[in-house]
VEXLODREN-612866 format. One record per residue: residue in three letters; chain; x, y, z of N, C-alpha, C in turn. Coordinates in steps of 0.05 Angstrom, whole numbers. Layout:
N
<zaba->ALA; marse->A; n.px->X; n.py->Y; n.pz->Z; ca.px->X; ca.py->Y; ca.pz->Z; c.px->X; c.py->Y; c.pz->Z>;
...
This chain:
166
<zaba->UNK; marse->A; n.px->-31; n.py->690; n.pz->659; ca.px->-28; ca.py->715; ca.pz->674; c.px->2; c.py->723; c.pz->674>;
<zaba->UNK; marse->A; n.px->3; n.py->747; n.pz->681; ca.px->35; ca.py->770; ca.pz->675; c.px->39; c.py->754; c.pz->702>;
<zaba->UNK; marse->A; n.px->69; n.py->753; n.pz->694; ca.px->87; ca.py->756; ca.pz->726; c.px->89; c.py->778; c.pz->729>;
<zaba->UNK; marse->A; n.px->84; n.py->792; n.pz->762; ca.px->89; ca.py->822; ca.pz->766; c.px->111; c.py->832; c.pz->758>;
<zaba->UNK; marse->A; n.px->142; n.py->827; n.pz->751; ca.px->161; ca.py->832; ca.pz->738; c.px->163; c.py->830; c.pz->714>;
<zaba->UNK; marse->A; n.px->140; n.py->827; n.pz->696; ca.px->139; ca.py->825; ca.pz->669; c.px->147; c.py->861; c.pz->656>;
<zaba->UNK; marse->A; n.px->155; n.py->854; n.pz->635; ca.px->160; ca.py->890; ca.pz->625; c.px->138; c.py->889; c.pz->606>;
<zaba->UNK; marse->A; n.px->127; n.py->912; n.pz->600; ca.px->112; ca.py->914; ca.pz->574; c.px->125; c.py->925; c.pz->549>;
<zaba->UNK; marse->A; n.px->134; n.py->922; n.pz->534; ca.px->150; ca.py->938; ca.pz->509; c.px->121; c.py->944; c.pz->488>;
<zaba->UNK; marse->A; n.px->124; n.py->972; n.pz->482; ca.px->110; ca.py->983; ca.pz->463; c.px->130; c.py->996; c.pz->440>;
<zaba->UNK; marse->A; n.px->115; n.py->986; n.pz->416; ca.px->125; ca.py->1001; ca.pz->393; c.px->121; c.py->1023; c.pz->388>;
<zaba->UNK; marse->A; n.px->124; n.py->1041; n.pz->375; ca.px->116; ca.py->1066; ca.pz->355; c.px->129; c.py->1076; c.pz->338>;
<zaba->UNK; marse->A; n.px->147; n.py->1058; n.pz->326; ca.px->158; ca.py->1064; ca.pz->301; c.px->184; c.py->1079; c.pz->306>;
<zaba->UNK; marse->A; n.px->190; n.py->1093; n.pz->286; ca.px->220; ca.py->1101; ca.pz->295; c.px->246; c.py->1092; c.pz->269>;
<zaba->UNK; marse->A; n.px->268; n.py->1091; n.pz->270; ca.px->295; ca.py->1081; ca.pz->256; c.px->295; c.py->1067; c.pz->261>;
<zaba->UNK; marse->A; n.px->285; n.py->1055; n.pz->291; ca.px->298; ca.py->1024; ca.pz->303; c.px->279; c.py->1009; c.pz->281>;
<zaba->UNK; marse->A; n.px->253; n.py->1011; n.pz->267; ca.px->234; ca.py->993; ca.pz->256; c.px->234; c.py->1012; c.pz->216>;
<zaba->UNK; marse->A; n.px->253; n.py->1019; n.pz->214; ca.px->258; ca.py->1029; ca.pz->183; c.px->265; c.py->1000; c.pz->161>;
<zaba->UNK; marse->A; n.px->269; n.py->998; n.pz->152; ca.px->272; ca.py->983; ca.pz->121; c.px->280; c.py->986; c.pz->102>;
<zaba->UNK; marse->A; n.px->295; n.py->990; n.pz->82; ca.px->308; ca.py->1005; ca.pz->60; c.px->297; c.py->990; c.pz->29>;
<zaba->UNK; marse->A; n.px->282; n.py->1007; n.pz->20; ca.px->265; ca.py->984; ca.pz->-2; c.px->282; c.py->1003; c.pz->-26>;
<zaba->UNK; marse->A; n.px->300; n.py->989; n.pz->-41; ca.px->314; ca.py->995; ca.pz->-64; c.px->300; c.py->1007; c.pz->-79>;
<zaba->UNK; marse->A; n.px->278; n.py->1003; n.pz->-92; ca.px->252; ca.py->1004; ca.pz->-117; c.px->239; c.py->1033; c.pz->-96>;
<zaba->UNK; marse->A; n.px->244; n.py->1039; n.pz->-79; ca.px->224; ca.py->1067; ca.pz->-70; c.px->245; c.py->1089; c.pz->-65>;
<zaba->UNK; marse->A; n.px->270; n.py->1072; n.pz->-63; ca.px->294; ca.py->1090; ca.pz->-58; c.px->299; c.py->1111; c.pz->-31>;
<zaba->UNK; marse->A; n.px->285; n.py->1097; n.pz->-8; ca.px->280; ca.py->1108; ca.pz->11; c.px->270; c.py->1102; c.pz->40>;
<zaba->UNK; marse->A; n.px->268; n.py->1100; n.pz->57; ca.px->273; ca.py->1082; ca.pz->91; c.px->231; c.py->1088; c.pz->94>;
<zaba->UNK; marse->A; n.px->223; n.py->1066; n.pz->102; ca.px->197; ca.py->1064; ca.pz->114; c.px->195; c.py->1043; c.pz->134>;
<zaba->UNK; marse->A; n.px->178; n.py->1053; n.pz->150; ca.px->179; ca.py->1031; ca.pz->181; c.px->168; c.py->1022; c.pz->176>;
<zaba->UNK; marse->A; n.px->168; n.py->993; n.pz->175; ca.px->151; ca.py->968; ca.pz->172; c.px->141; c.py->960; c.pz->200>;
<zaba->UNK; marse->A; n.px->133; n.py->924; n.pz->198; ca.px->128; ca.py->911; ca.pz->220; c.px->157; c.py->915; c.pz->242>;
<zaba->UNK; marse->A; n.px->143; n.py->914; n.pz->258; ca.px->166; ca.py->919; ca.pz->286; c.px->184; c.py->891; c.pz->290>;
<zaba->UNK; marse->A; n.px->217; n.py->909; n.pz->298; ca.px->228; ca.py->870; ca.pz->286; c.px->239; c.py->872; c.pz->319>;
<zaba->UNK; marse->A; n.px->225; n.py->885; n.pz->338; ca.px->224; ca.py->888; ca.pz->373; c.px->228; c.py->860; c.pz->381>;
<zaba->UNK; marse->A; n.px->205; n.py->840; n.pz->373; ca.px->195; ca.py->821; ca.pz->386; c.px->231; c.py->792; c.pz->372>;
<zaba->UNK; marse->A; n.px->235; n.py->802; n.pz->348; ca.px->254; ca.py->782; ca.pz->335; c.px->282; c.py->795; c.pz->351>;
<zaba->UNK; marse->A; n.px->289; n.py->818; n.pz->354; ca.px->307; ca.py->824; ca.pz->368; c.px->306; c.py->809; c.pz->406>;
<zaba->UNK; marse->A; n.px->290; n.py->808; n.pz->413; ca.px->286; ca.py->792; ca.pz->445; c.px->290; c.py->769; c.pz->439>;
<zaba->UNK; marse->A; n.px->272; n.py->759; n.pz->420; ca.px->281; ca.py->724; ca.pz->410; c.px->309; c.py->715; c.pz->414>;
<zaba->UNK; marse->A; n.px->327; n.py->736; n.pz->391; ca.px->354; ca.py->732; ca.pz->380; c.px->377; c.py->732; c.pz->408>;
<zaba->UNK; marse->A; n.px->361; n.py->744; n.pz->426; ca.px->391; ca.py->760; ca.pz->451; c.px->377; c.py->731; c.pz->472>;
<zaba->UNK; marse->A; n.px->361; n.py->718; n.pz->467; ca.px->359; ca.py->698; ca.pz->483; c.px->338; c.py->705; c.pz->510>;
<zaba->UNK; marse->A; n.px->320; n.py->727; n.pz->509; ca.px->315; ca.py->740; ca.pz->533; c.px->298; c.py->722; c.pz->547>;
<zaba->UNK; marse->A; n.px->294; n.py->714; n.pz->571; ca.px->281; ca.py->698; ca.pz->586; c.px->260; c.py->721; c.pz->607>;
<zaba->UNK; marse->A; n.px->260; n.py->734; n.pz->613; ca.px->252; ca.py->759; ca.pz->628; c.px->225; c.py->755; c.pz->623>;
<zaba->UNK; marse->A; n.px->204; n.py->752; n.pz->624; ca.px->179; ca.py->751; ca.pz->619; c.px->172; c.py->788; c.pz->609>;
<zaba->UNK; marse->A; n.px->162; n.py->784; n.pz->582; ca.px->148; ca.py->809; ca.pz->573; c.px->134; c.py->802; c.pz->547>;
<zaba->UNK; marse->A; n.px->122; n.py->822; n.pz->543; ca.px->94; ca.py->824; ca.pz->523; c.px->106; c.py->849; c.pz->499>;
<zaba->UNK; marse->A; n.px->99; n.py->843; n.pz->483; ca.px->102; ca.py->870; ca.pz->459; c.px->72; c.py->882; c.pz->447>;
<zaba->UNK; marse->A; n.px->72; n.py->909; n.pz->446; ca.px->49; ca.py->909; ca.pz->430; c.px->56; c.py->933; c.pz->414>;
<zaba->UNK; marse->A; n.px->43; n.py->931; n.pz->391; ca.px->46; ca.py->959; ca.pz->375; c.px->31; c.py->984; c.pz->384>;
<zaba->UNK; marse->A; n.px->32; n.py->1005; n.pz->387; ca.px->17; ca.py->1032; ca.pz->395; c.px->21; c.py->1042; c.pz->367>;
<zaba->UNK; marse->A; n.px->33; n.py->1050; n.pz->350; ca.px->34; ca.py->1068; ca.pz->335; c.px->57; c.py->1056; c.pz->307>;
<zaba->UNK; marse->A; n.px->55; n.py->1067; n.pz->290; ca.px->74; ca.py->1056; ca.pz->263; c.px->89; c.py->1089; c.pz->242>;
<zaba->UNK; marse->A; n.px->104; n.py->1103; n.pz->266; ca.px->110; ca.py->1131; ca.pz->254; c.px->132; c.py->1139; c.pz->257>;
<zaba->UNK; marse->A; n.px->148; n.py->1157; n.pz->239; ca.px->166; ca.py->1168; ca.pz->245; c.px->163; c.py->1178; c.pz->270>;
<zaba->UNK; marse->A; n.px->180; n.py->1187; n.pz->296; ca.px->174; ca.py->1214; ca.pz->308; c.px->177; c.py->1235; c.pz->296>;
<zaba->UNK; marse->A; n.px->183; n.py->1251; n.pz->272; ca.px->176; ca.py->1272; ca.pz->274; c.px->146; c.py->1281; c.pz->259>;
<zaba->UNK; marse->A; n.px->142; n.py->1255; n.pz->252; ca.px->111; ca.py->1265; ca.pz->244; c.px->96; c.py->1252; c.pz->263>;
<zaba->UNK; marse->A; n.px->97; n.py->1250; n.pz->295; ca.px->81; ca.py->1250; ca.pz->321; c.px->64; c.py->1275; c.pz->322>;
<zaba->UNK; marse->A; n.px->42; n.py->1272; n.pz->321; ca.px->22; ca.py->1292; ca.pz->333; c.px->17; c.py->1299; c.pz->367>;
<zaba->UNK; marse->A; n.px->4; n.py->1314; n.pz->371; ca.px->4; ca.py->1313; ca.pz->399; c.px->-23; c.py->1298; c.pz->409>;
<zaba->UNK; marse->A; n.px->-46; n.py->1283; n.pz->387; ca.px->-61; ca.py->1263; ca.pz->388; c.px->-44; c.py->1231; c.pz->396>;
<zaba->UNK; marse->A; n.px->-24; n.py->1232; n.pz->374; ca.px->-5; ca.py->1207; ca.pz->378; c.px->8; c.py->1201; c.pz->405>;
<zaba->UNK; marse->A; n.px->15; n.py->1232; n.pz->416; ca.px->29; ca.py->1228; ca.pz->446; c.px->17; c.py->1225; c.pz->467>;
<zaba->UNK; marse->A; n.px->-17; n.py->1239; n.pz->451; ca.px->-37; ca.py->1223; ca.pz->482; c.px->-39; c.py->1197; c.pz->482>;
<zaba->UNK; marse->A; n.px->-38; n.py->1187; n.pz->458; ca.px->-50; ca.py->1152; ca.pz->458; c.px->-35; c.py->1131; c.pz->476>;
<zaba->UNK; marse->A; n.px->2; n.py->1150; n.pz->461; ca.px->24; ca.py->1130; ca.pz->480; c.px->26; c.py->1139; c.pz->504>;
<zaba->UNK; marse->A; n.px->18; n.py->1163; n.pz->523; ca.px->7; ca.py->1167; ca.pz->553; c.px->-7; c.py->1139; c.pz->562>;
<zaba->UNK; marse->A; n.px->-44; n.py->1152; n.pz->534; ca.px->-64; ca.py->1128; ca.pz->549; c.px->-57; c.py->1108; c.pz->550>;
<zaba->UNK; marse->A; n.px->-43; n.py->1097; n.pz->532; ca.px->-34; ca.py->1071; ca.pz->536; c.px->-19; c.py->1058; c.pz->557>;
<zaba->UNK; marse->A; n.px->-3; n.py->1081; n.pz->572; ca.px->19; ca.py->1077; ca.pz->592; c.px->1; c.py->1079; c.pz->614>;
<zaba->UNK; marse->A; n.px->-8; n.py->1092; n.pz->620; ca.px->-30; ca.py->1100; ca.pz->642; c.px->-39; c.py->1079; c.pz->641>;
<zaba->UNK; marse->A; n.px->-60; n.py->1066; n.pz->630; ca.px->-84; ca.py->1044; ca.pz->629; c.px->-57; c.py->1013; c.pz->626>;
<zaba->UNK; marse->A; n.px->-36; n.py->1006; n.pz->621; ca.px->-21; ca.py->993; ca.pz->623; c.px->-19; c.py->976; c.pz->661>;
<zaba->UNK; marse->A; n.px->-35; n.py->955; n.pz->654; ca.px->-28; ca.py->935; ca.pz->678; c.px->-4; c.py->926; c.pz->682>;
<zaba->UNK; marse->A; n.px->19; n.py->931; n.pz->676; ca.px->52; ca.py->928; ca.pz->681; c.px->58; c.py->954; c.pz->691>;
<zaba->UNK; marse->A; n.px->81; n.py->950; n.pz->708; ca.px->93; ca.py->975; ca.pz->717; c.px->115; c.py->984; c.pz->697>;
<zaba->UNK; marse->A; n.px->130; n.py->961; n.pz->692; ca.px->155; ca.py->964; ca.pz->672; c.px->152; c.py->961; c.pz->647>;
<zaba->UNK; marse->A; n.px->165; n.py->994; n.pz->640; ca.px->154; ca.py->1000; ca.pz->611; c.px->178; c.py->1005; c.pz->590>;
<zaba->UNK; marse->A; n.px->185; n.py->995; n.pz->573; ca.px->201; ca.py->1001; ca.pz->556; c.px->192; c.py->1016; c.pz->529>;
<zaba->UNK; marse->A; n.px->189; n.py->1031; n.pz->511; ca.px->175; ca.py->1045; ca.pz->488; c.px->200; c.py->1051; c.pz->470>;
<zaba->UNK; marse->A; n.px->202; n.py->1034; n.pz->444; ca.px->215; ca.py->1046; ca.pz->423; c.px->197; c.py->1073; c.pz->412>;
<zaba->UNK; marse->A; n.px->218; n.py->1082; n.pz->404; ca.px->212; ca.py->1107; ca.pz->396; c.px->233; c.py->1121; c.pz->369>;
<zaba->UNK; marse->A; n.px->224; n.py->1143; n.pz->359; ca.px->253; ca.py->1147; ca.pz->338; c.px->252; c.py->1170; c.pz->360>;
<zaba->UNK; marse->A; n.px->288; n.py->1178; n.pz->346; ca.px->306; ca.py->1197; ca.pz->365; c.px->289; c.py->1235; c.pz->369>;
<zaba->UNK; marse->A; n.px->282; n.py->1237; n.pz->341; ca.px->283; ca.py->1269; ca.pz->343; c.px->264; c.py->1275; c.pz->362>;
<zaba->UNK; marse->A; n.px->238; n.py->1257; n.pz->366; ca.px->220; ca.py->1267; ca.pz->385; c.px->220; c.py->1249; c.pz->414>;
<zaba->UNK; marse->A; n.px->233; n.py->1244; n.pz->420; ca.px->239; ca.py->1222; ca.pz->432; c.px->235; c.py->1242; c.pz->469>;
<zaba->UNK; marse->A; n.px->248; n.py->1252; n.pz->466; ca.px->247; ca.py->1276; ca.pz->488; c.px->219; c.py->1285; c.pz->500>;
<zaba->UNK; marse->A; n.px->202; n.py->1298; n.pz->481; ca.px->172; ca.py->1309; ca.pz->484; c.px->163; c.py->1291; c.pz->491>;
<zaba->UNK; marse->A; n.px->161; n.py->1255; n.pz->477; ca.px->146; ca.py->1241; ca.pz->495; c.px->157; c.py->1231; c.pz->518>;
<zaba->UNK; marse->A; n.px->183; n.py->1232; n.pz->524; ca.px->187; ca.py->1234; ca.pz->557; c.px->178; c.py->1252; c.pz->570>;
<zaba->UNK; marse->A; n.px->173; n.py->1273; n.pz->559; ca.px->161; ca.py->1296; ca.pz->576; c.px->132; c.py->1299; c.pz->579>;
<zaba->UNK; marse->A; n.px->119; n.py->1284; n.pz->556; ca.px->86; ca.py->1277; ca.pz->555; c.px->81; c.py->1262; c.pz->585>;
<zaba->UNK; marse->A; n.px->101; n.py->1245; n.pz->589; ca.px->92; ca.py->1207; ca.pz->608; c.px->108; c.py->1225; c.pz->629>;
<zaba->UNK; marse->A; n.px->119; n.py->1245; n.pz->635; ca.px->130; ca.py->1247; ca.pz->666; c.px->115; c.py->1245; c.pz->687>;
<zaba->UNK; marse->A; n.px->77; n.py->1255; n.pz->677; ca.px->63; ca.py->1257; ca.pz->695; c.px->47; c.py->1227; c.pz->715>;
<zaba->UNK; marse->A; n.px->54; n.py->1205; n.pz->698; ca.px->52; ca.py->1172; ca.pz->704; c.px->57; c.py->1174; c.pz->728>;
<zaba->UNK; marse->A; n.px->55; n.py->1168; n.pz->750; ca.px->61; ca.py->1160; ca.pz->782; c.px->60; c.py->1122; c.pz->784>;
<zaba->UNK; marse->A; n.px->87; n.py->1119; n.pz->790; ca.px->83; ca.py->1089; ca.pz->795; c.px->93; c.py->1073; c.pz->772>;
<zaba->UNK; marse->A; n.px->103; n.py->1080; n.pz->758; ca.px->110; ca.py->1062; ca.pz->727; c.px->140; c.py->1066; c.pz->727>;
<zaba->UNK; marse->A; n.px->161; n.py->1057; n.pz->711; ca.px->181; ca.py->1053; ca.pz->708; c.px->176; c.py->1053; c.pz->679>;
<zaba->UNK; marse->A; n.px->186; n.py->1080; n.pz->660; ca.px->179; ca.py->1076; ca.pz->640; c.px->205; c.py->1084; c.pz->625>;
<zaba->UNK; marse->A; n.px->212; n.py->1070; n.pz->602; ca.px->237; ca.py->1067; ca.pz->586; c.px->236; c.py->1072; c.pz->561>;
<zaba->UNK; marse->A; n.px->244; n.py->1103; n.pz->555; ca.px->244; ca.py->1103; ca.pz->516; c.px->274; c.py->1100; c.pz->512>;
<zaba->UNK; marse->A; n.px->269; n.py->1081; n.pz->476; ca.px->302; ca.py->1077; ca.pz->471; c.px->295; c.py->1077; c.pz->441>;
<zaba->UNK; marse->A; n.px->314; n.py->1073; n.pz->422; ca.px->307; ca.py->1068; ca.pz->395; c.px->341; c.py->1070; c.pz->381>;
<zaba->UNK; marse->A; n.px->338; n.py->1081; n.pz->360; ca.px->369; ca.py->1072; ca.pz->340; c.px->365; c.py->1096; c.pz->327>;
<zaba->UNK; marse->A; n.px->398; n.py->1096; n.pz->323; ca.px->403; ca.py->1118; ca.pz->305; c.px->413; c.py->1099; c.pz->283>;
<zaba->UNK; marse->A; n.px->412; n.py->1078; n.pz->275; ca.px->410; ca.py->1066; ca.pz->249; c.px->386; c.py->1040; c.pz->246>;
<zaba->UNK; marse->A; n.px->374; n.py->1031; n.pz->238; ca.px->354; ca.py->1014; ca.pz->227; c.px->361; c.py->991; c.pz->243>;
<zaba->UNK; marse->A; n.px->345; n.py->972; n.pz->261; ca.px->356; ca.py->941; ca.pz->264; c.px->362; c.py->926; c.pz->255>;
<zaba->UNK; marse->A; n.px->353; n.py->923; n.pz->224; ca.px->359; ca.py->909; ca.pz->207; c.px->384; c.py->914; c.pz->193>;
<zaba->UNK; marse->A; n.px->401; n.py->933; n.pz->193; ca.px->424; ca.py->943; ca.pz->186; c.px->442; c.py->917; c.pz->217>;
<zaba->UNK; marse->A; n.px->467; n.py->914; n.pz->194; ca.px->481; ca.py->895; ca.pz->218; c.px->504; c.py->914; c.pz->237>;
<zaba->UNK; marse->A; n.px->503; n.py->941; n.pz->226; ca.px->519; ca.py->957; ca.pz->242; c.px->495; c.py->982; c.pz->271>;
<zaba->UNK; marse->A; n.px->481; n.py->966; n.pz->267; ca.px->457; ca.py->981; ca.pz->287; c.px->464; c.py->983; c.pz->316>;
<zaba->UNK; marse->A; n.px->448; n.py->1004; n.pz->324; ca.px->465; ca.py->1002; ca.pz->351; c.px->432; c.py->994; c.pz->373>;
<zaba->UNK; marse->A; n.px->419; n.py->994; n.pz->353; ca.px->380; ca.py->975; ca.pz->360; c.px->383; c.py->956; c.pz->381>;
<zaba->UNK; marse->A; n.px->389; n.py->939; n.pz->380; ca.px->399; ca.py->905; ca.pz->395; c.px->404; c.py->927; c.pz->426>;
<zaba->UNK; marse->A; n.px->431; n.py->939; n.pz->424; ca.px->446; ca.py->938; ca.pz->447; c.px->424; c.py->967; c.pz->457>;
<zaba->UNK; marse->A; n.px->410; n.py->985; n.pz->452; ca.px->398; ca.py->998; ca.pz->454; c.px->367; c.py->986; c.pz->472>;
<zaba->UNK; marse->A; n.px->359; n.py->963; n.pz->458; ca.px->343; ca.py->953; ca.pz->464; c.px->346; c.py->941; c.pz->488>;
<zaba->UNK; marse->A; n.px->370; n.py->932; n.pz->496; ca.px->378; ca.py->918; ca.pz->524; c.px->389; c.py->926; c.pz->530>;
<zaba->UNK; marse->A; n.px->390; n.py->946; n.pz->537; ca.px->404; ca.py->971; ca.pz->559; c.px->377; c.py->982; c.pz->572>;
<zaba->UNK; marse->A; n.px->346; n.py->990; n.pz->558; ca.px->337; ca.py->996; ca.pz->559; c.px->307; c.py->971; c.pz->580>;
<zaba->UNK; marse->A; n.px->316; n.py->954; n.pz->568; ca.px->306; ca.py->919; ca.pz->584; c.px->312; c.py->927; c.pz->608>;
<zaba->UNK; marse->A; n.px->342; n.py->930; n.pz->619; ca.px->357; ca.py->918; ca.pz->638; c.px->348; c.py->950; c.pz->658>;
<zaba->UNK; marse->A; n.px->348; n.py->968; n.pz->648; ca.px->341; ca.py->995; ca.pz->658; c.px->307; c.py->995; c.pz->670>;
<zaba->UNK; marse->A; n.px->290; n.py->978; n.pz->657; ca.px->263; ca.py->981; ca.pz->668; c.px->270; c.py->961; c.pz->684>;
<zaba->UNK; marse->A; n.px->276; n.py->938; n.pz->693; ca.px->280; ca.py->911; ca.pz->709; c.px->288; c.py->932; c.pz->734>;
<zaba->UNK; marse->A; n.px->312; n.py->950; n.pz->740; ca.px->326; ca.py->954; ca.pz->756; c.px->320; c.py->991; c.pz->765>;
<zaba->UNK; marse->A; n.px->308; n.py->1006; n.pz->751; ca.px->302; ca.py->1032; ca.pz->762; c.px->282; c.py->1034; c.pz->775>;
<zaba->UNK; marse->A; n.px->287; n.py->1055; n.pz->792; ca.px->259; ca.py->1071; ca.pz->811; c.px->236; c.py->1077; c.pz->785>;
<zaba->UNK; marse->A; n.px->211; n.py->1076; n.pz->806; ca.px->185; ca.py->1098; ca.pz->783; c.px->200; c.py->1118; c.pz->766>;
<zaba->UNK; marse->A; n.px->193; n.py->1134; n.pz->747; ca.px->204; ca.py->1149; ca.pz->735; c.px->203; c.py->1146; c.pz->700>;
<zaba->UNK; marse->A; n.px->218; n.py->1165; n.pz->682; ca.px->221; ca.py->1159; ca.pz->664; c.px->244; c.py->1162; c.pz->652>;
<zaba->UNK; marse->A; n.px->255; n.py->1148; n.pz->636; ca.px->278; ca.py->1156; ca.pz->630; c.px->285; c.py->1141; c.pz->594>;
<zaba->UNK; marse->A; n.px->308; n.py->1160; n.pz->587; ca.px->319; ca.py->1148; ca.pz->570; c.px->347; c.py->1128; c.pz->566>;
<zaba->UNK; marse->A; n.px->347; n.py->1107; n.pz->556; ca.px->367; ca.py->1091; ca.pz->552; c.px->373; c.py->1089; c.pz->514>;
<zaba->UNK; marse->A; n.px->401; n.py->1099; n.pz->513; ca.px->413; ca.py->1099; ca.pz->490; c.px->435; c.py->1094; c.pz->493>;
<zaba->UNK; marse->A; n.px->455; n.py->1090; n.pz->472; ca.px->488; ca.py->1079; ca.pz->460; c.px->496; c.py->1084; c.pz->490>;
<zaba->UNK; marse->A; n.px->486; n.py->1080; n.pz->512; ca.px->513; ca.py->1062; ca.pz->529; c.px->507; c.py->1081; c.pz->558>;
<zaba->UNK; marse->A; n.px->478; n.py->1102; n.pz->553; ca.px->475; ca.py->1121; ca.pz->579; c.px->452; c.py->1121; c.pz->587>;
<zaba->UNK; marse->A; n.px->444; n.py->1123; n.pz->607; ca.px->418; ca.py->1125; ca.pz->620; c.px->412; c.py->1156; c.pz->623>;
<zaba->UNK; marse->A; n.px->393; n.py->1167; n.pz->614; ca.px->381; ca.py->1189; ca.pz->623; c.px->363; c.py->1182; c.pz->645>;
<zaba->UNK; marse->A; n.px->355; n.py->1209; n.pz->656; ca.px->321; ca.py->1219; ca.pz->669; c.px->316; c.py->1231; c.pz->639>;
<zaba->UNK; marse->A; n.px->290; n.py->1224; n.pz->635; ca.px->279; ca.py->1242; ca.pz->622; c.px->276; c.py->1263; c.pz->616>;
<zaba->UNK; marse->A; n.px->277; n.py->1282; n.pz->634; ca.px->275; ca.py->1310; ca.pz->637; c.px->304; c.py->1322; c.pz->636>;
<zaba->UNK; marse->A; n.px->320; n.py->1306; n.pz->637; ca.px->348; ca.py->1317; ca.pz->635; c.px->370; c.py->1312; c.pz->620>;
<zaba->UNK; marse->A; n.px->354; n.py->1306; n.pz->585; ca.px->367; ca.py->1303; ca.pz->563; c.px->358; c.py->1317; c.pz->542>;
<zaba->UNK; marse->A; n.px->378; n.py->1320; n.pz->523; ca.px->360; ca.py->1322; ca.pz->493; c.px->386; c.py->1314; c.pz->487>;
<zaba->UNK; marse->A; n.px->370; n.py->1315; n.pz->453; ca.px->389; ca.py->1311; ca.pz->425; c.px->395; c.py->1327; c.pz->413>;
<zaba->UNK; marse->A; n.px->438; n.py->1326; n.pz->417; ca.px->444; ca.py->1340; ca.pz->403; c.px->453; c.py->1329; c.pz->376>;
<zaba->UNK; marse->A; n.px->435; n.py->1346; n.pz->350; ca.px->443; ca.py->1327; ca.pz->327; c.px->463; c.py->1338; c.pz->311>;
<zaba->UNK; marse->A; n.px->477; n.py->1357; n.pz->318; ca.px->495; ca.py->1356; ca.pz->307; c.px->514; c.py->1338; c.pz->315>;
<zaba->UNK; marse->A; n.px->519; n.py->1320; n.pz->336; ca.px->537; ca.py->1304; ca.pz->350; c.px->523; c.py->1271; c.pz->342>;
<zaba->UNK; marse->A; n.px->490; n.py->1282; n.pz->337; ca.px->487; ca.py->1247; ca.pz->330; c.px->477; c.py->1230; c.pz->349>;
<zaba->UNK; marse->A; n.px->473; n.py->1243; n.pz->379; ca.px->483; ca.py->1233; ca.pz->407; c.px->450; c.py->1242; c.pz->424>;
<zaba->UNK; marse->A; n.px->453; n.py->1236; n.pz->449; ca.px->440; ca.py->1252; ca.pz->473; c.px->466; c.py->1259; c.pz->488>;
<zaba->UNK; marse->A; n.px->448; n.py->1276; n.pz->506; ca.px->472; ca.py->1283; ca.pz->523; c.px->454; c.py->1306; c.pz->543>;
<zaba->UNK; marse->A; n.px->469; n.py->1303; n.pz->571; ca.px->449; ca.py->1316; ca.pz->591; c.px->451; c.py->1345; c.pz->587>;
<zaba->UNK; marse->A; n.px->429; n.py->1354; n.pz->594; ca.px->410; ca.py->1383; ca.pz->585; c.px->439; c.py->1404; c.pz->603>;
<zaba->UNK; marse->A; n.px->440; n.py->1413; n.pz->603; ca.px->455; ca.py->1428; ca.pz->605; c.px->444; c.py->1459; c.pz->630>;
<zaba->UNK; marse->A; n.px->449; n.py->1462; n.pz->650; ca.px->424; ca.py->1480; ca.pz->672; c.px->426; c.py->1516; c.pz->663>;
């Protein structure tokens, strides 16, 4: 059985789970390296990983964003962490705002995990330490900031998030 402080981490693909295969000349998300990244940082925290999805975000449907809802919704953990890739990363915070009672955490990379200059790792545990310690809600955790959900996007010309602006 879960300890009630257990987090749930869900995948769905993203940069943080890309791969660079020389011979195709081009980045595809493979198996999720979520579960080897927790291993590596030593995490003791009790949590579960499961895959939801294996996609870029920008080819997320709005079928895809119900699944990672239903999944959140029907989720027996309160604390939720969800990789995700950056560009859509927003809409599905804005899909899960309607959750009551969950502590839910999207994070992901703006370079590959597997790359040793990634910012995945520290992304990933910012985003740990943010579901352990926030109110209900949802939010984003990236390179070193905590969002609300509702009160970020990406600006890509900067590369960055950064709060929505009123």
């Amino acid at each position: 059985m879960d300890a009630p402080d257990s987090i749930l981490v869900l995948t769905t693909g993203g940069t943080i789970d890309k791969q660079y295969f020389d011979a195709l000349s081009k980045y595809q998300i493979t198996d999720s390296i979520v579960t080897r990244l927790l291993e590596v940082a030593r995490v003791r925290h009790p949590y579960q990983v499961e895959e939801v999805l294996r996609k870029d975000s920008i080819d997320l449907t709005e079928e895809d964003r119900a699944q990672i809802v239903q999944h959140v919704r029907g989720a027996q953990l309160a604390r939720i962490v969800i990789t995700h890739g950056t560009d859509t990363m927003t809409v599905t915070a804005a899909a899960l705002a309607s959750i009551p009672h969950k502590t839910i955490v999207l994070t992901g990379a703006l370079a590959p995990a597997r790359f040793s200059e990634s910012d995945a790792a520290f992304n990933l545990g910012m985003a740990f330490a943010t579901a352990q310690t926030a109110a209900p809600g949802v939010y984003i955790a990236i390179n070193g900031s905590v969002f609300r959900g509702a009160d970020v996007i990406k600006n890509h010309d900067l590369g960055c998030f950064v709060r929505r602006q009123p």
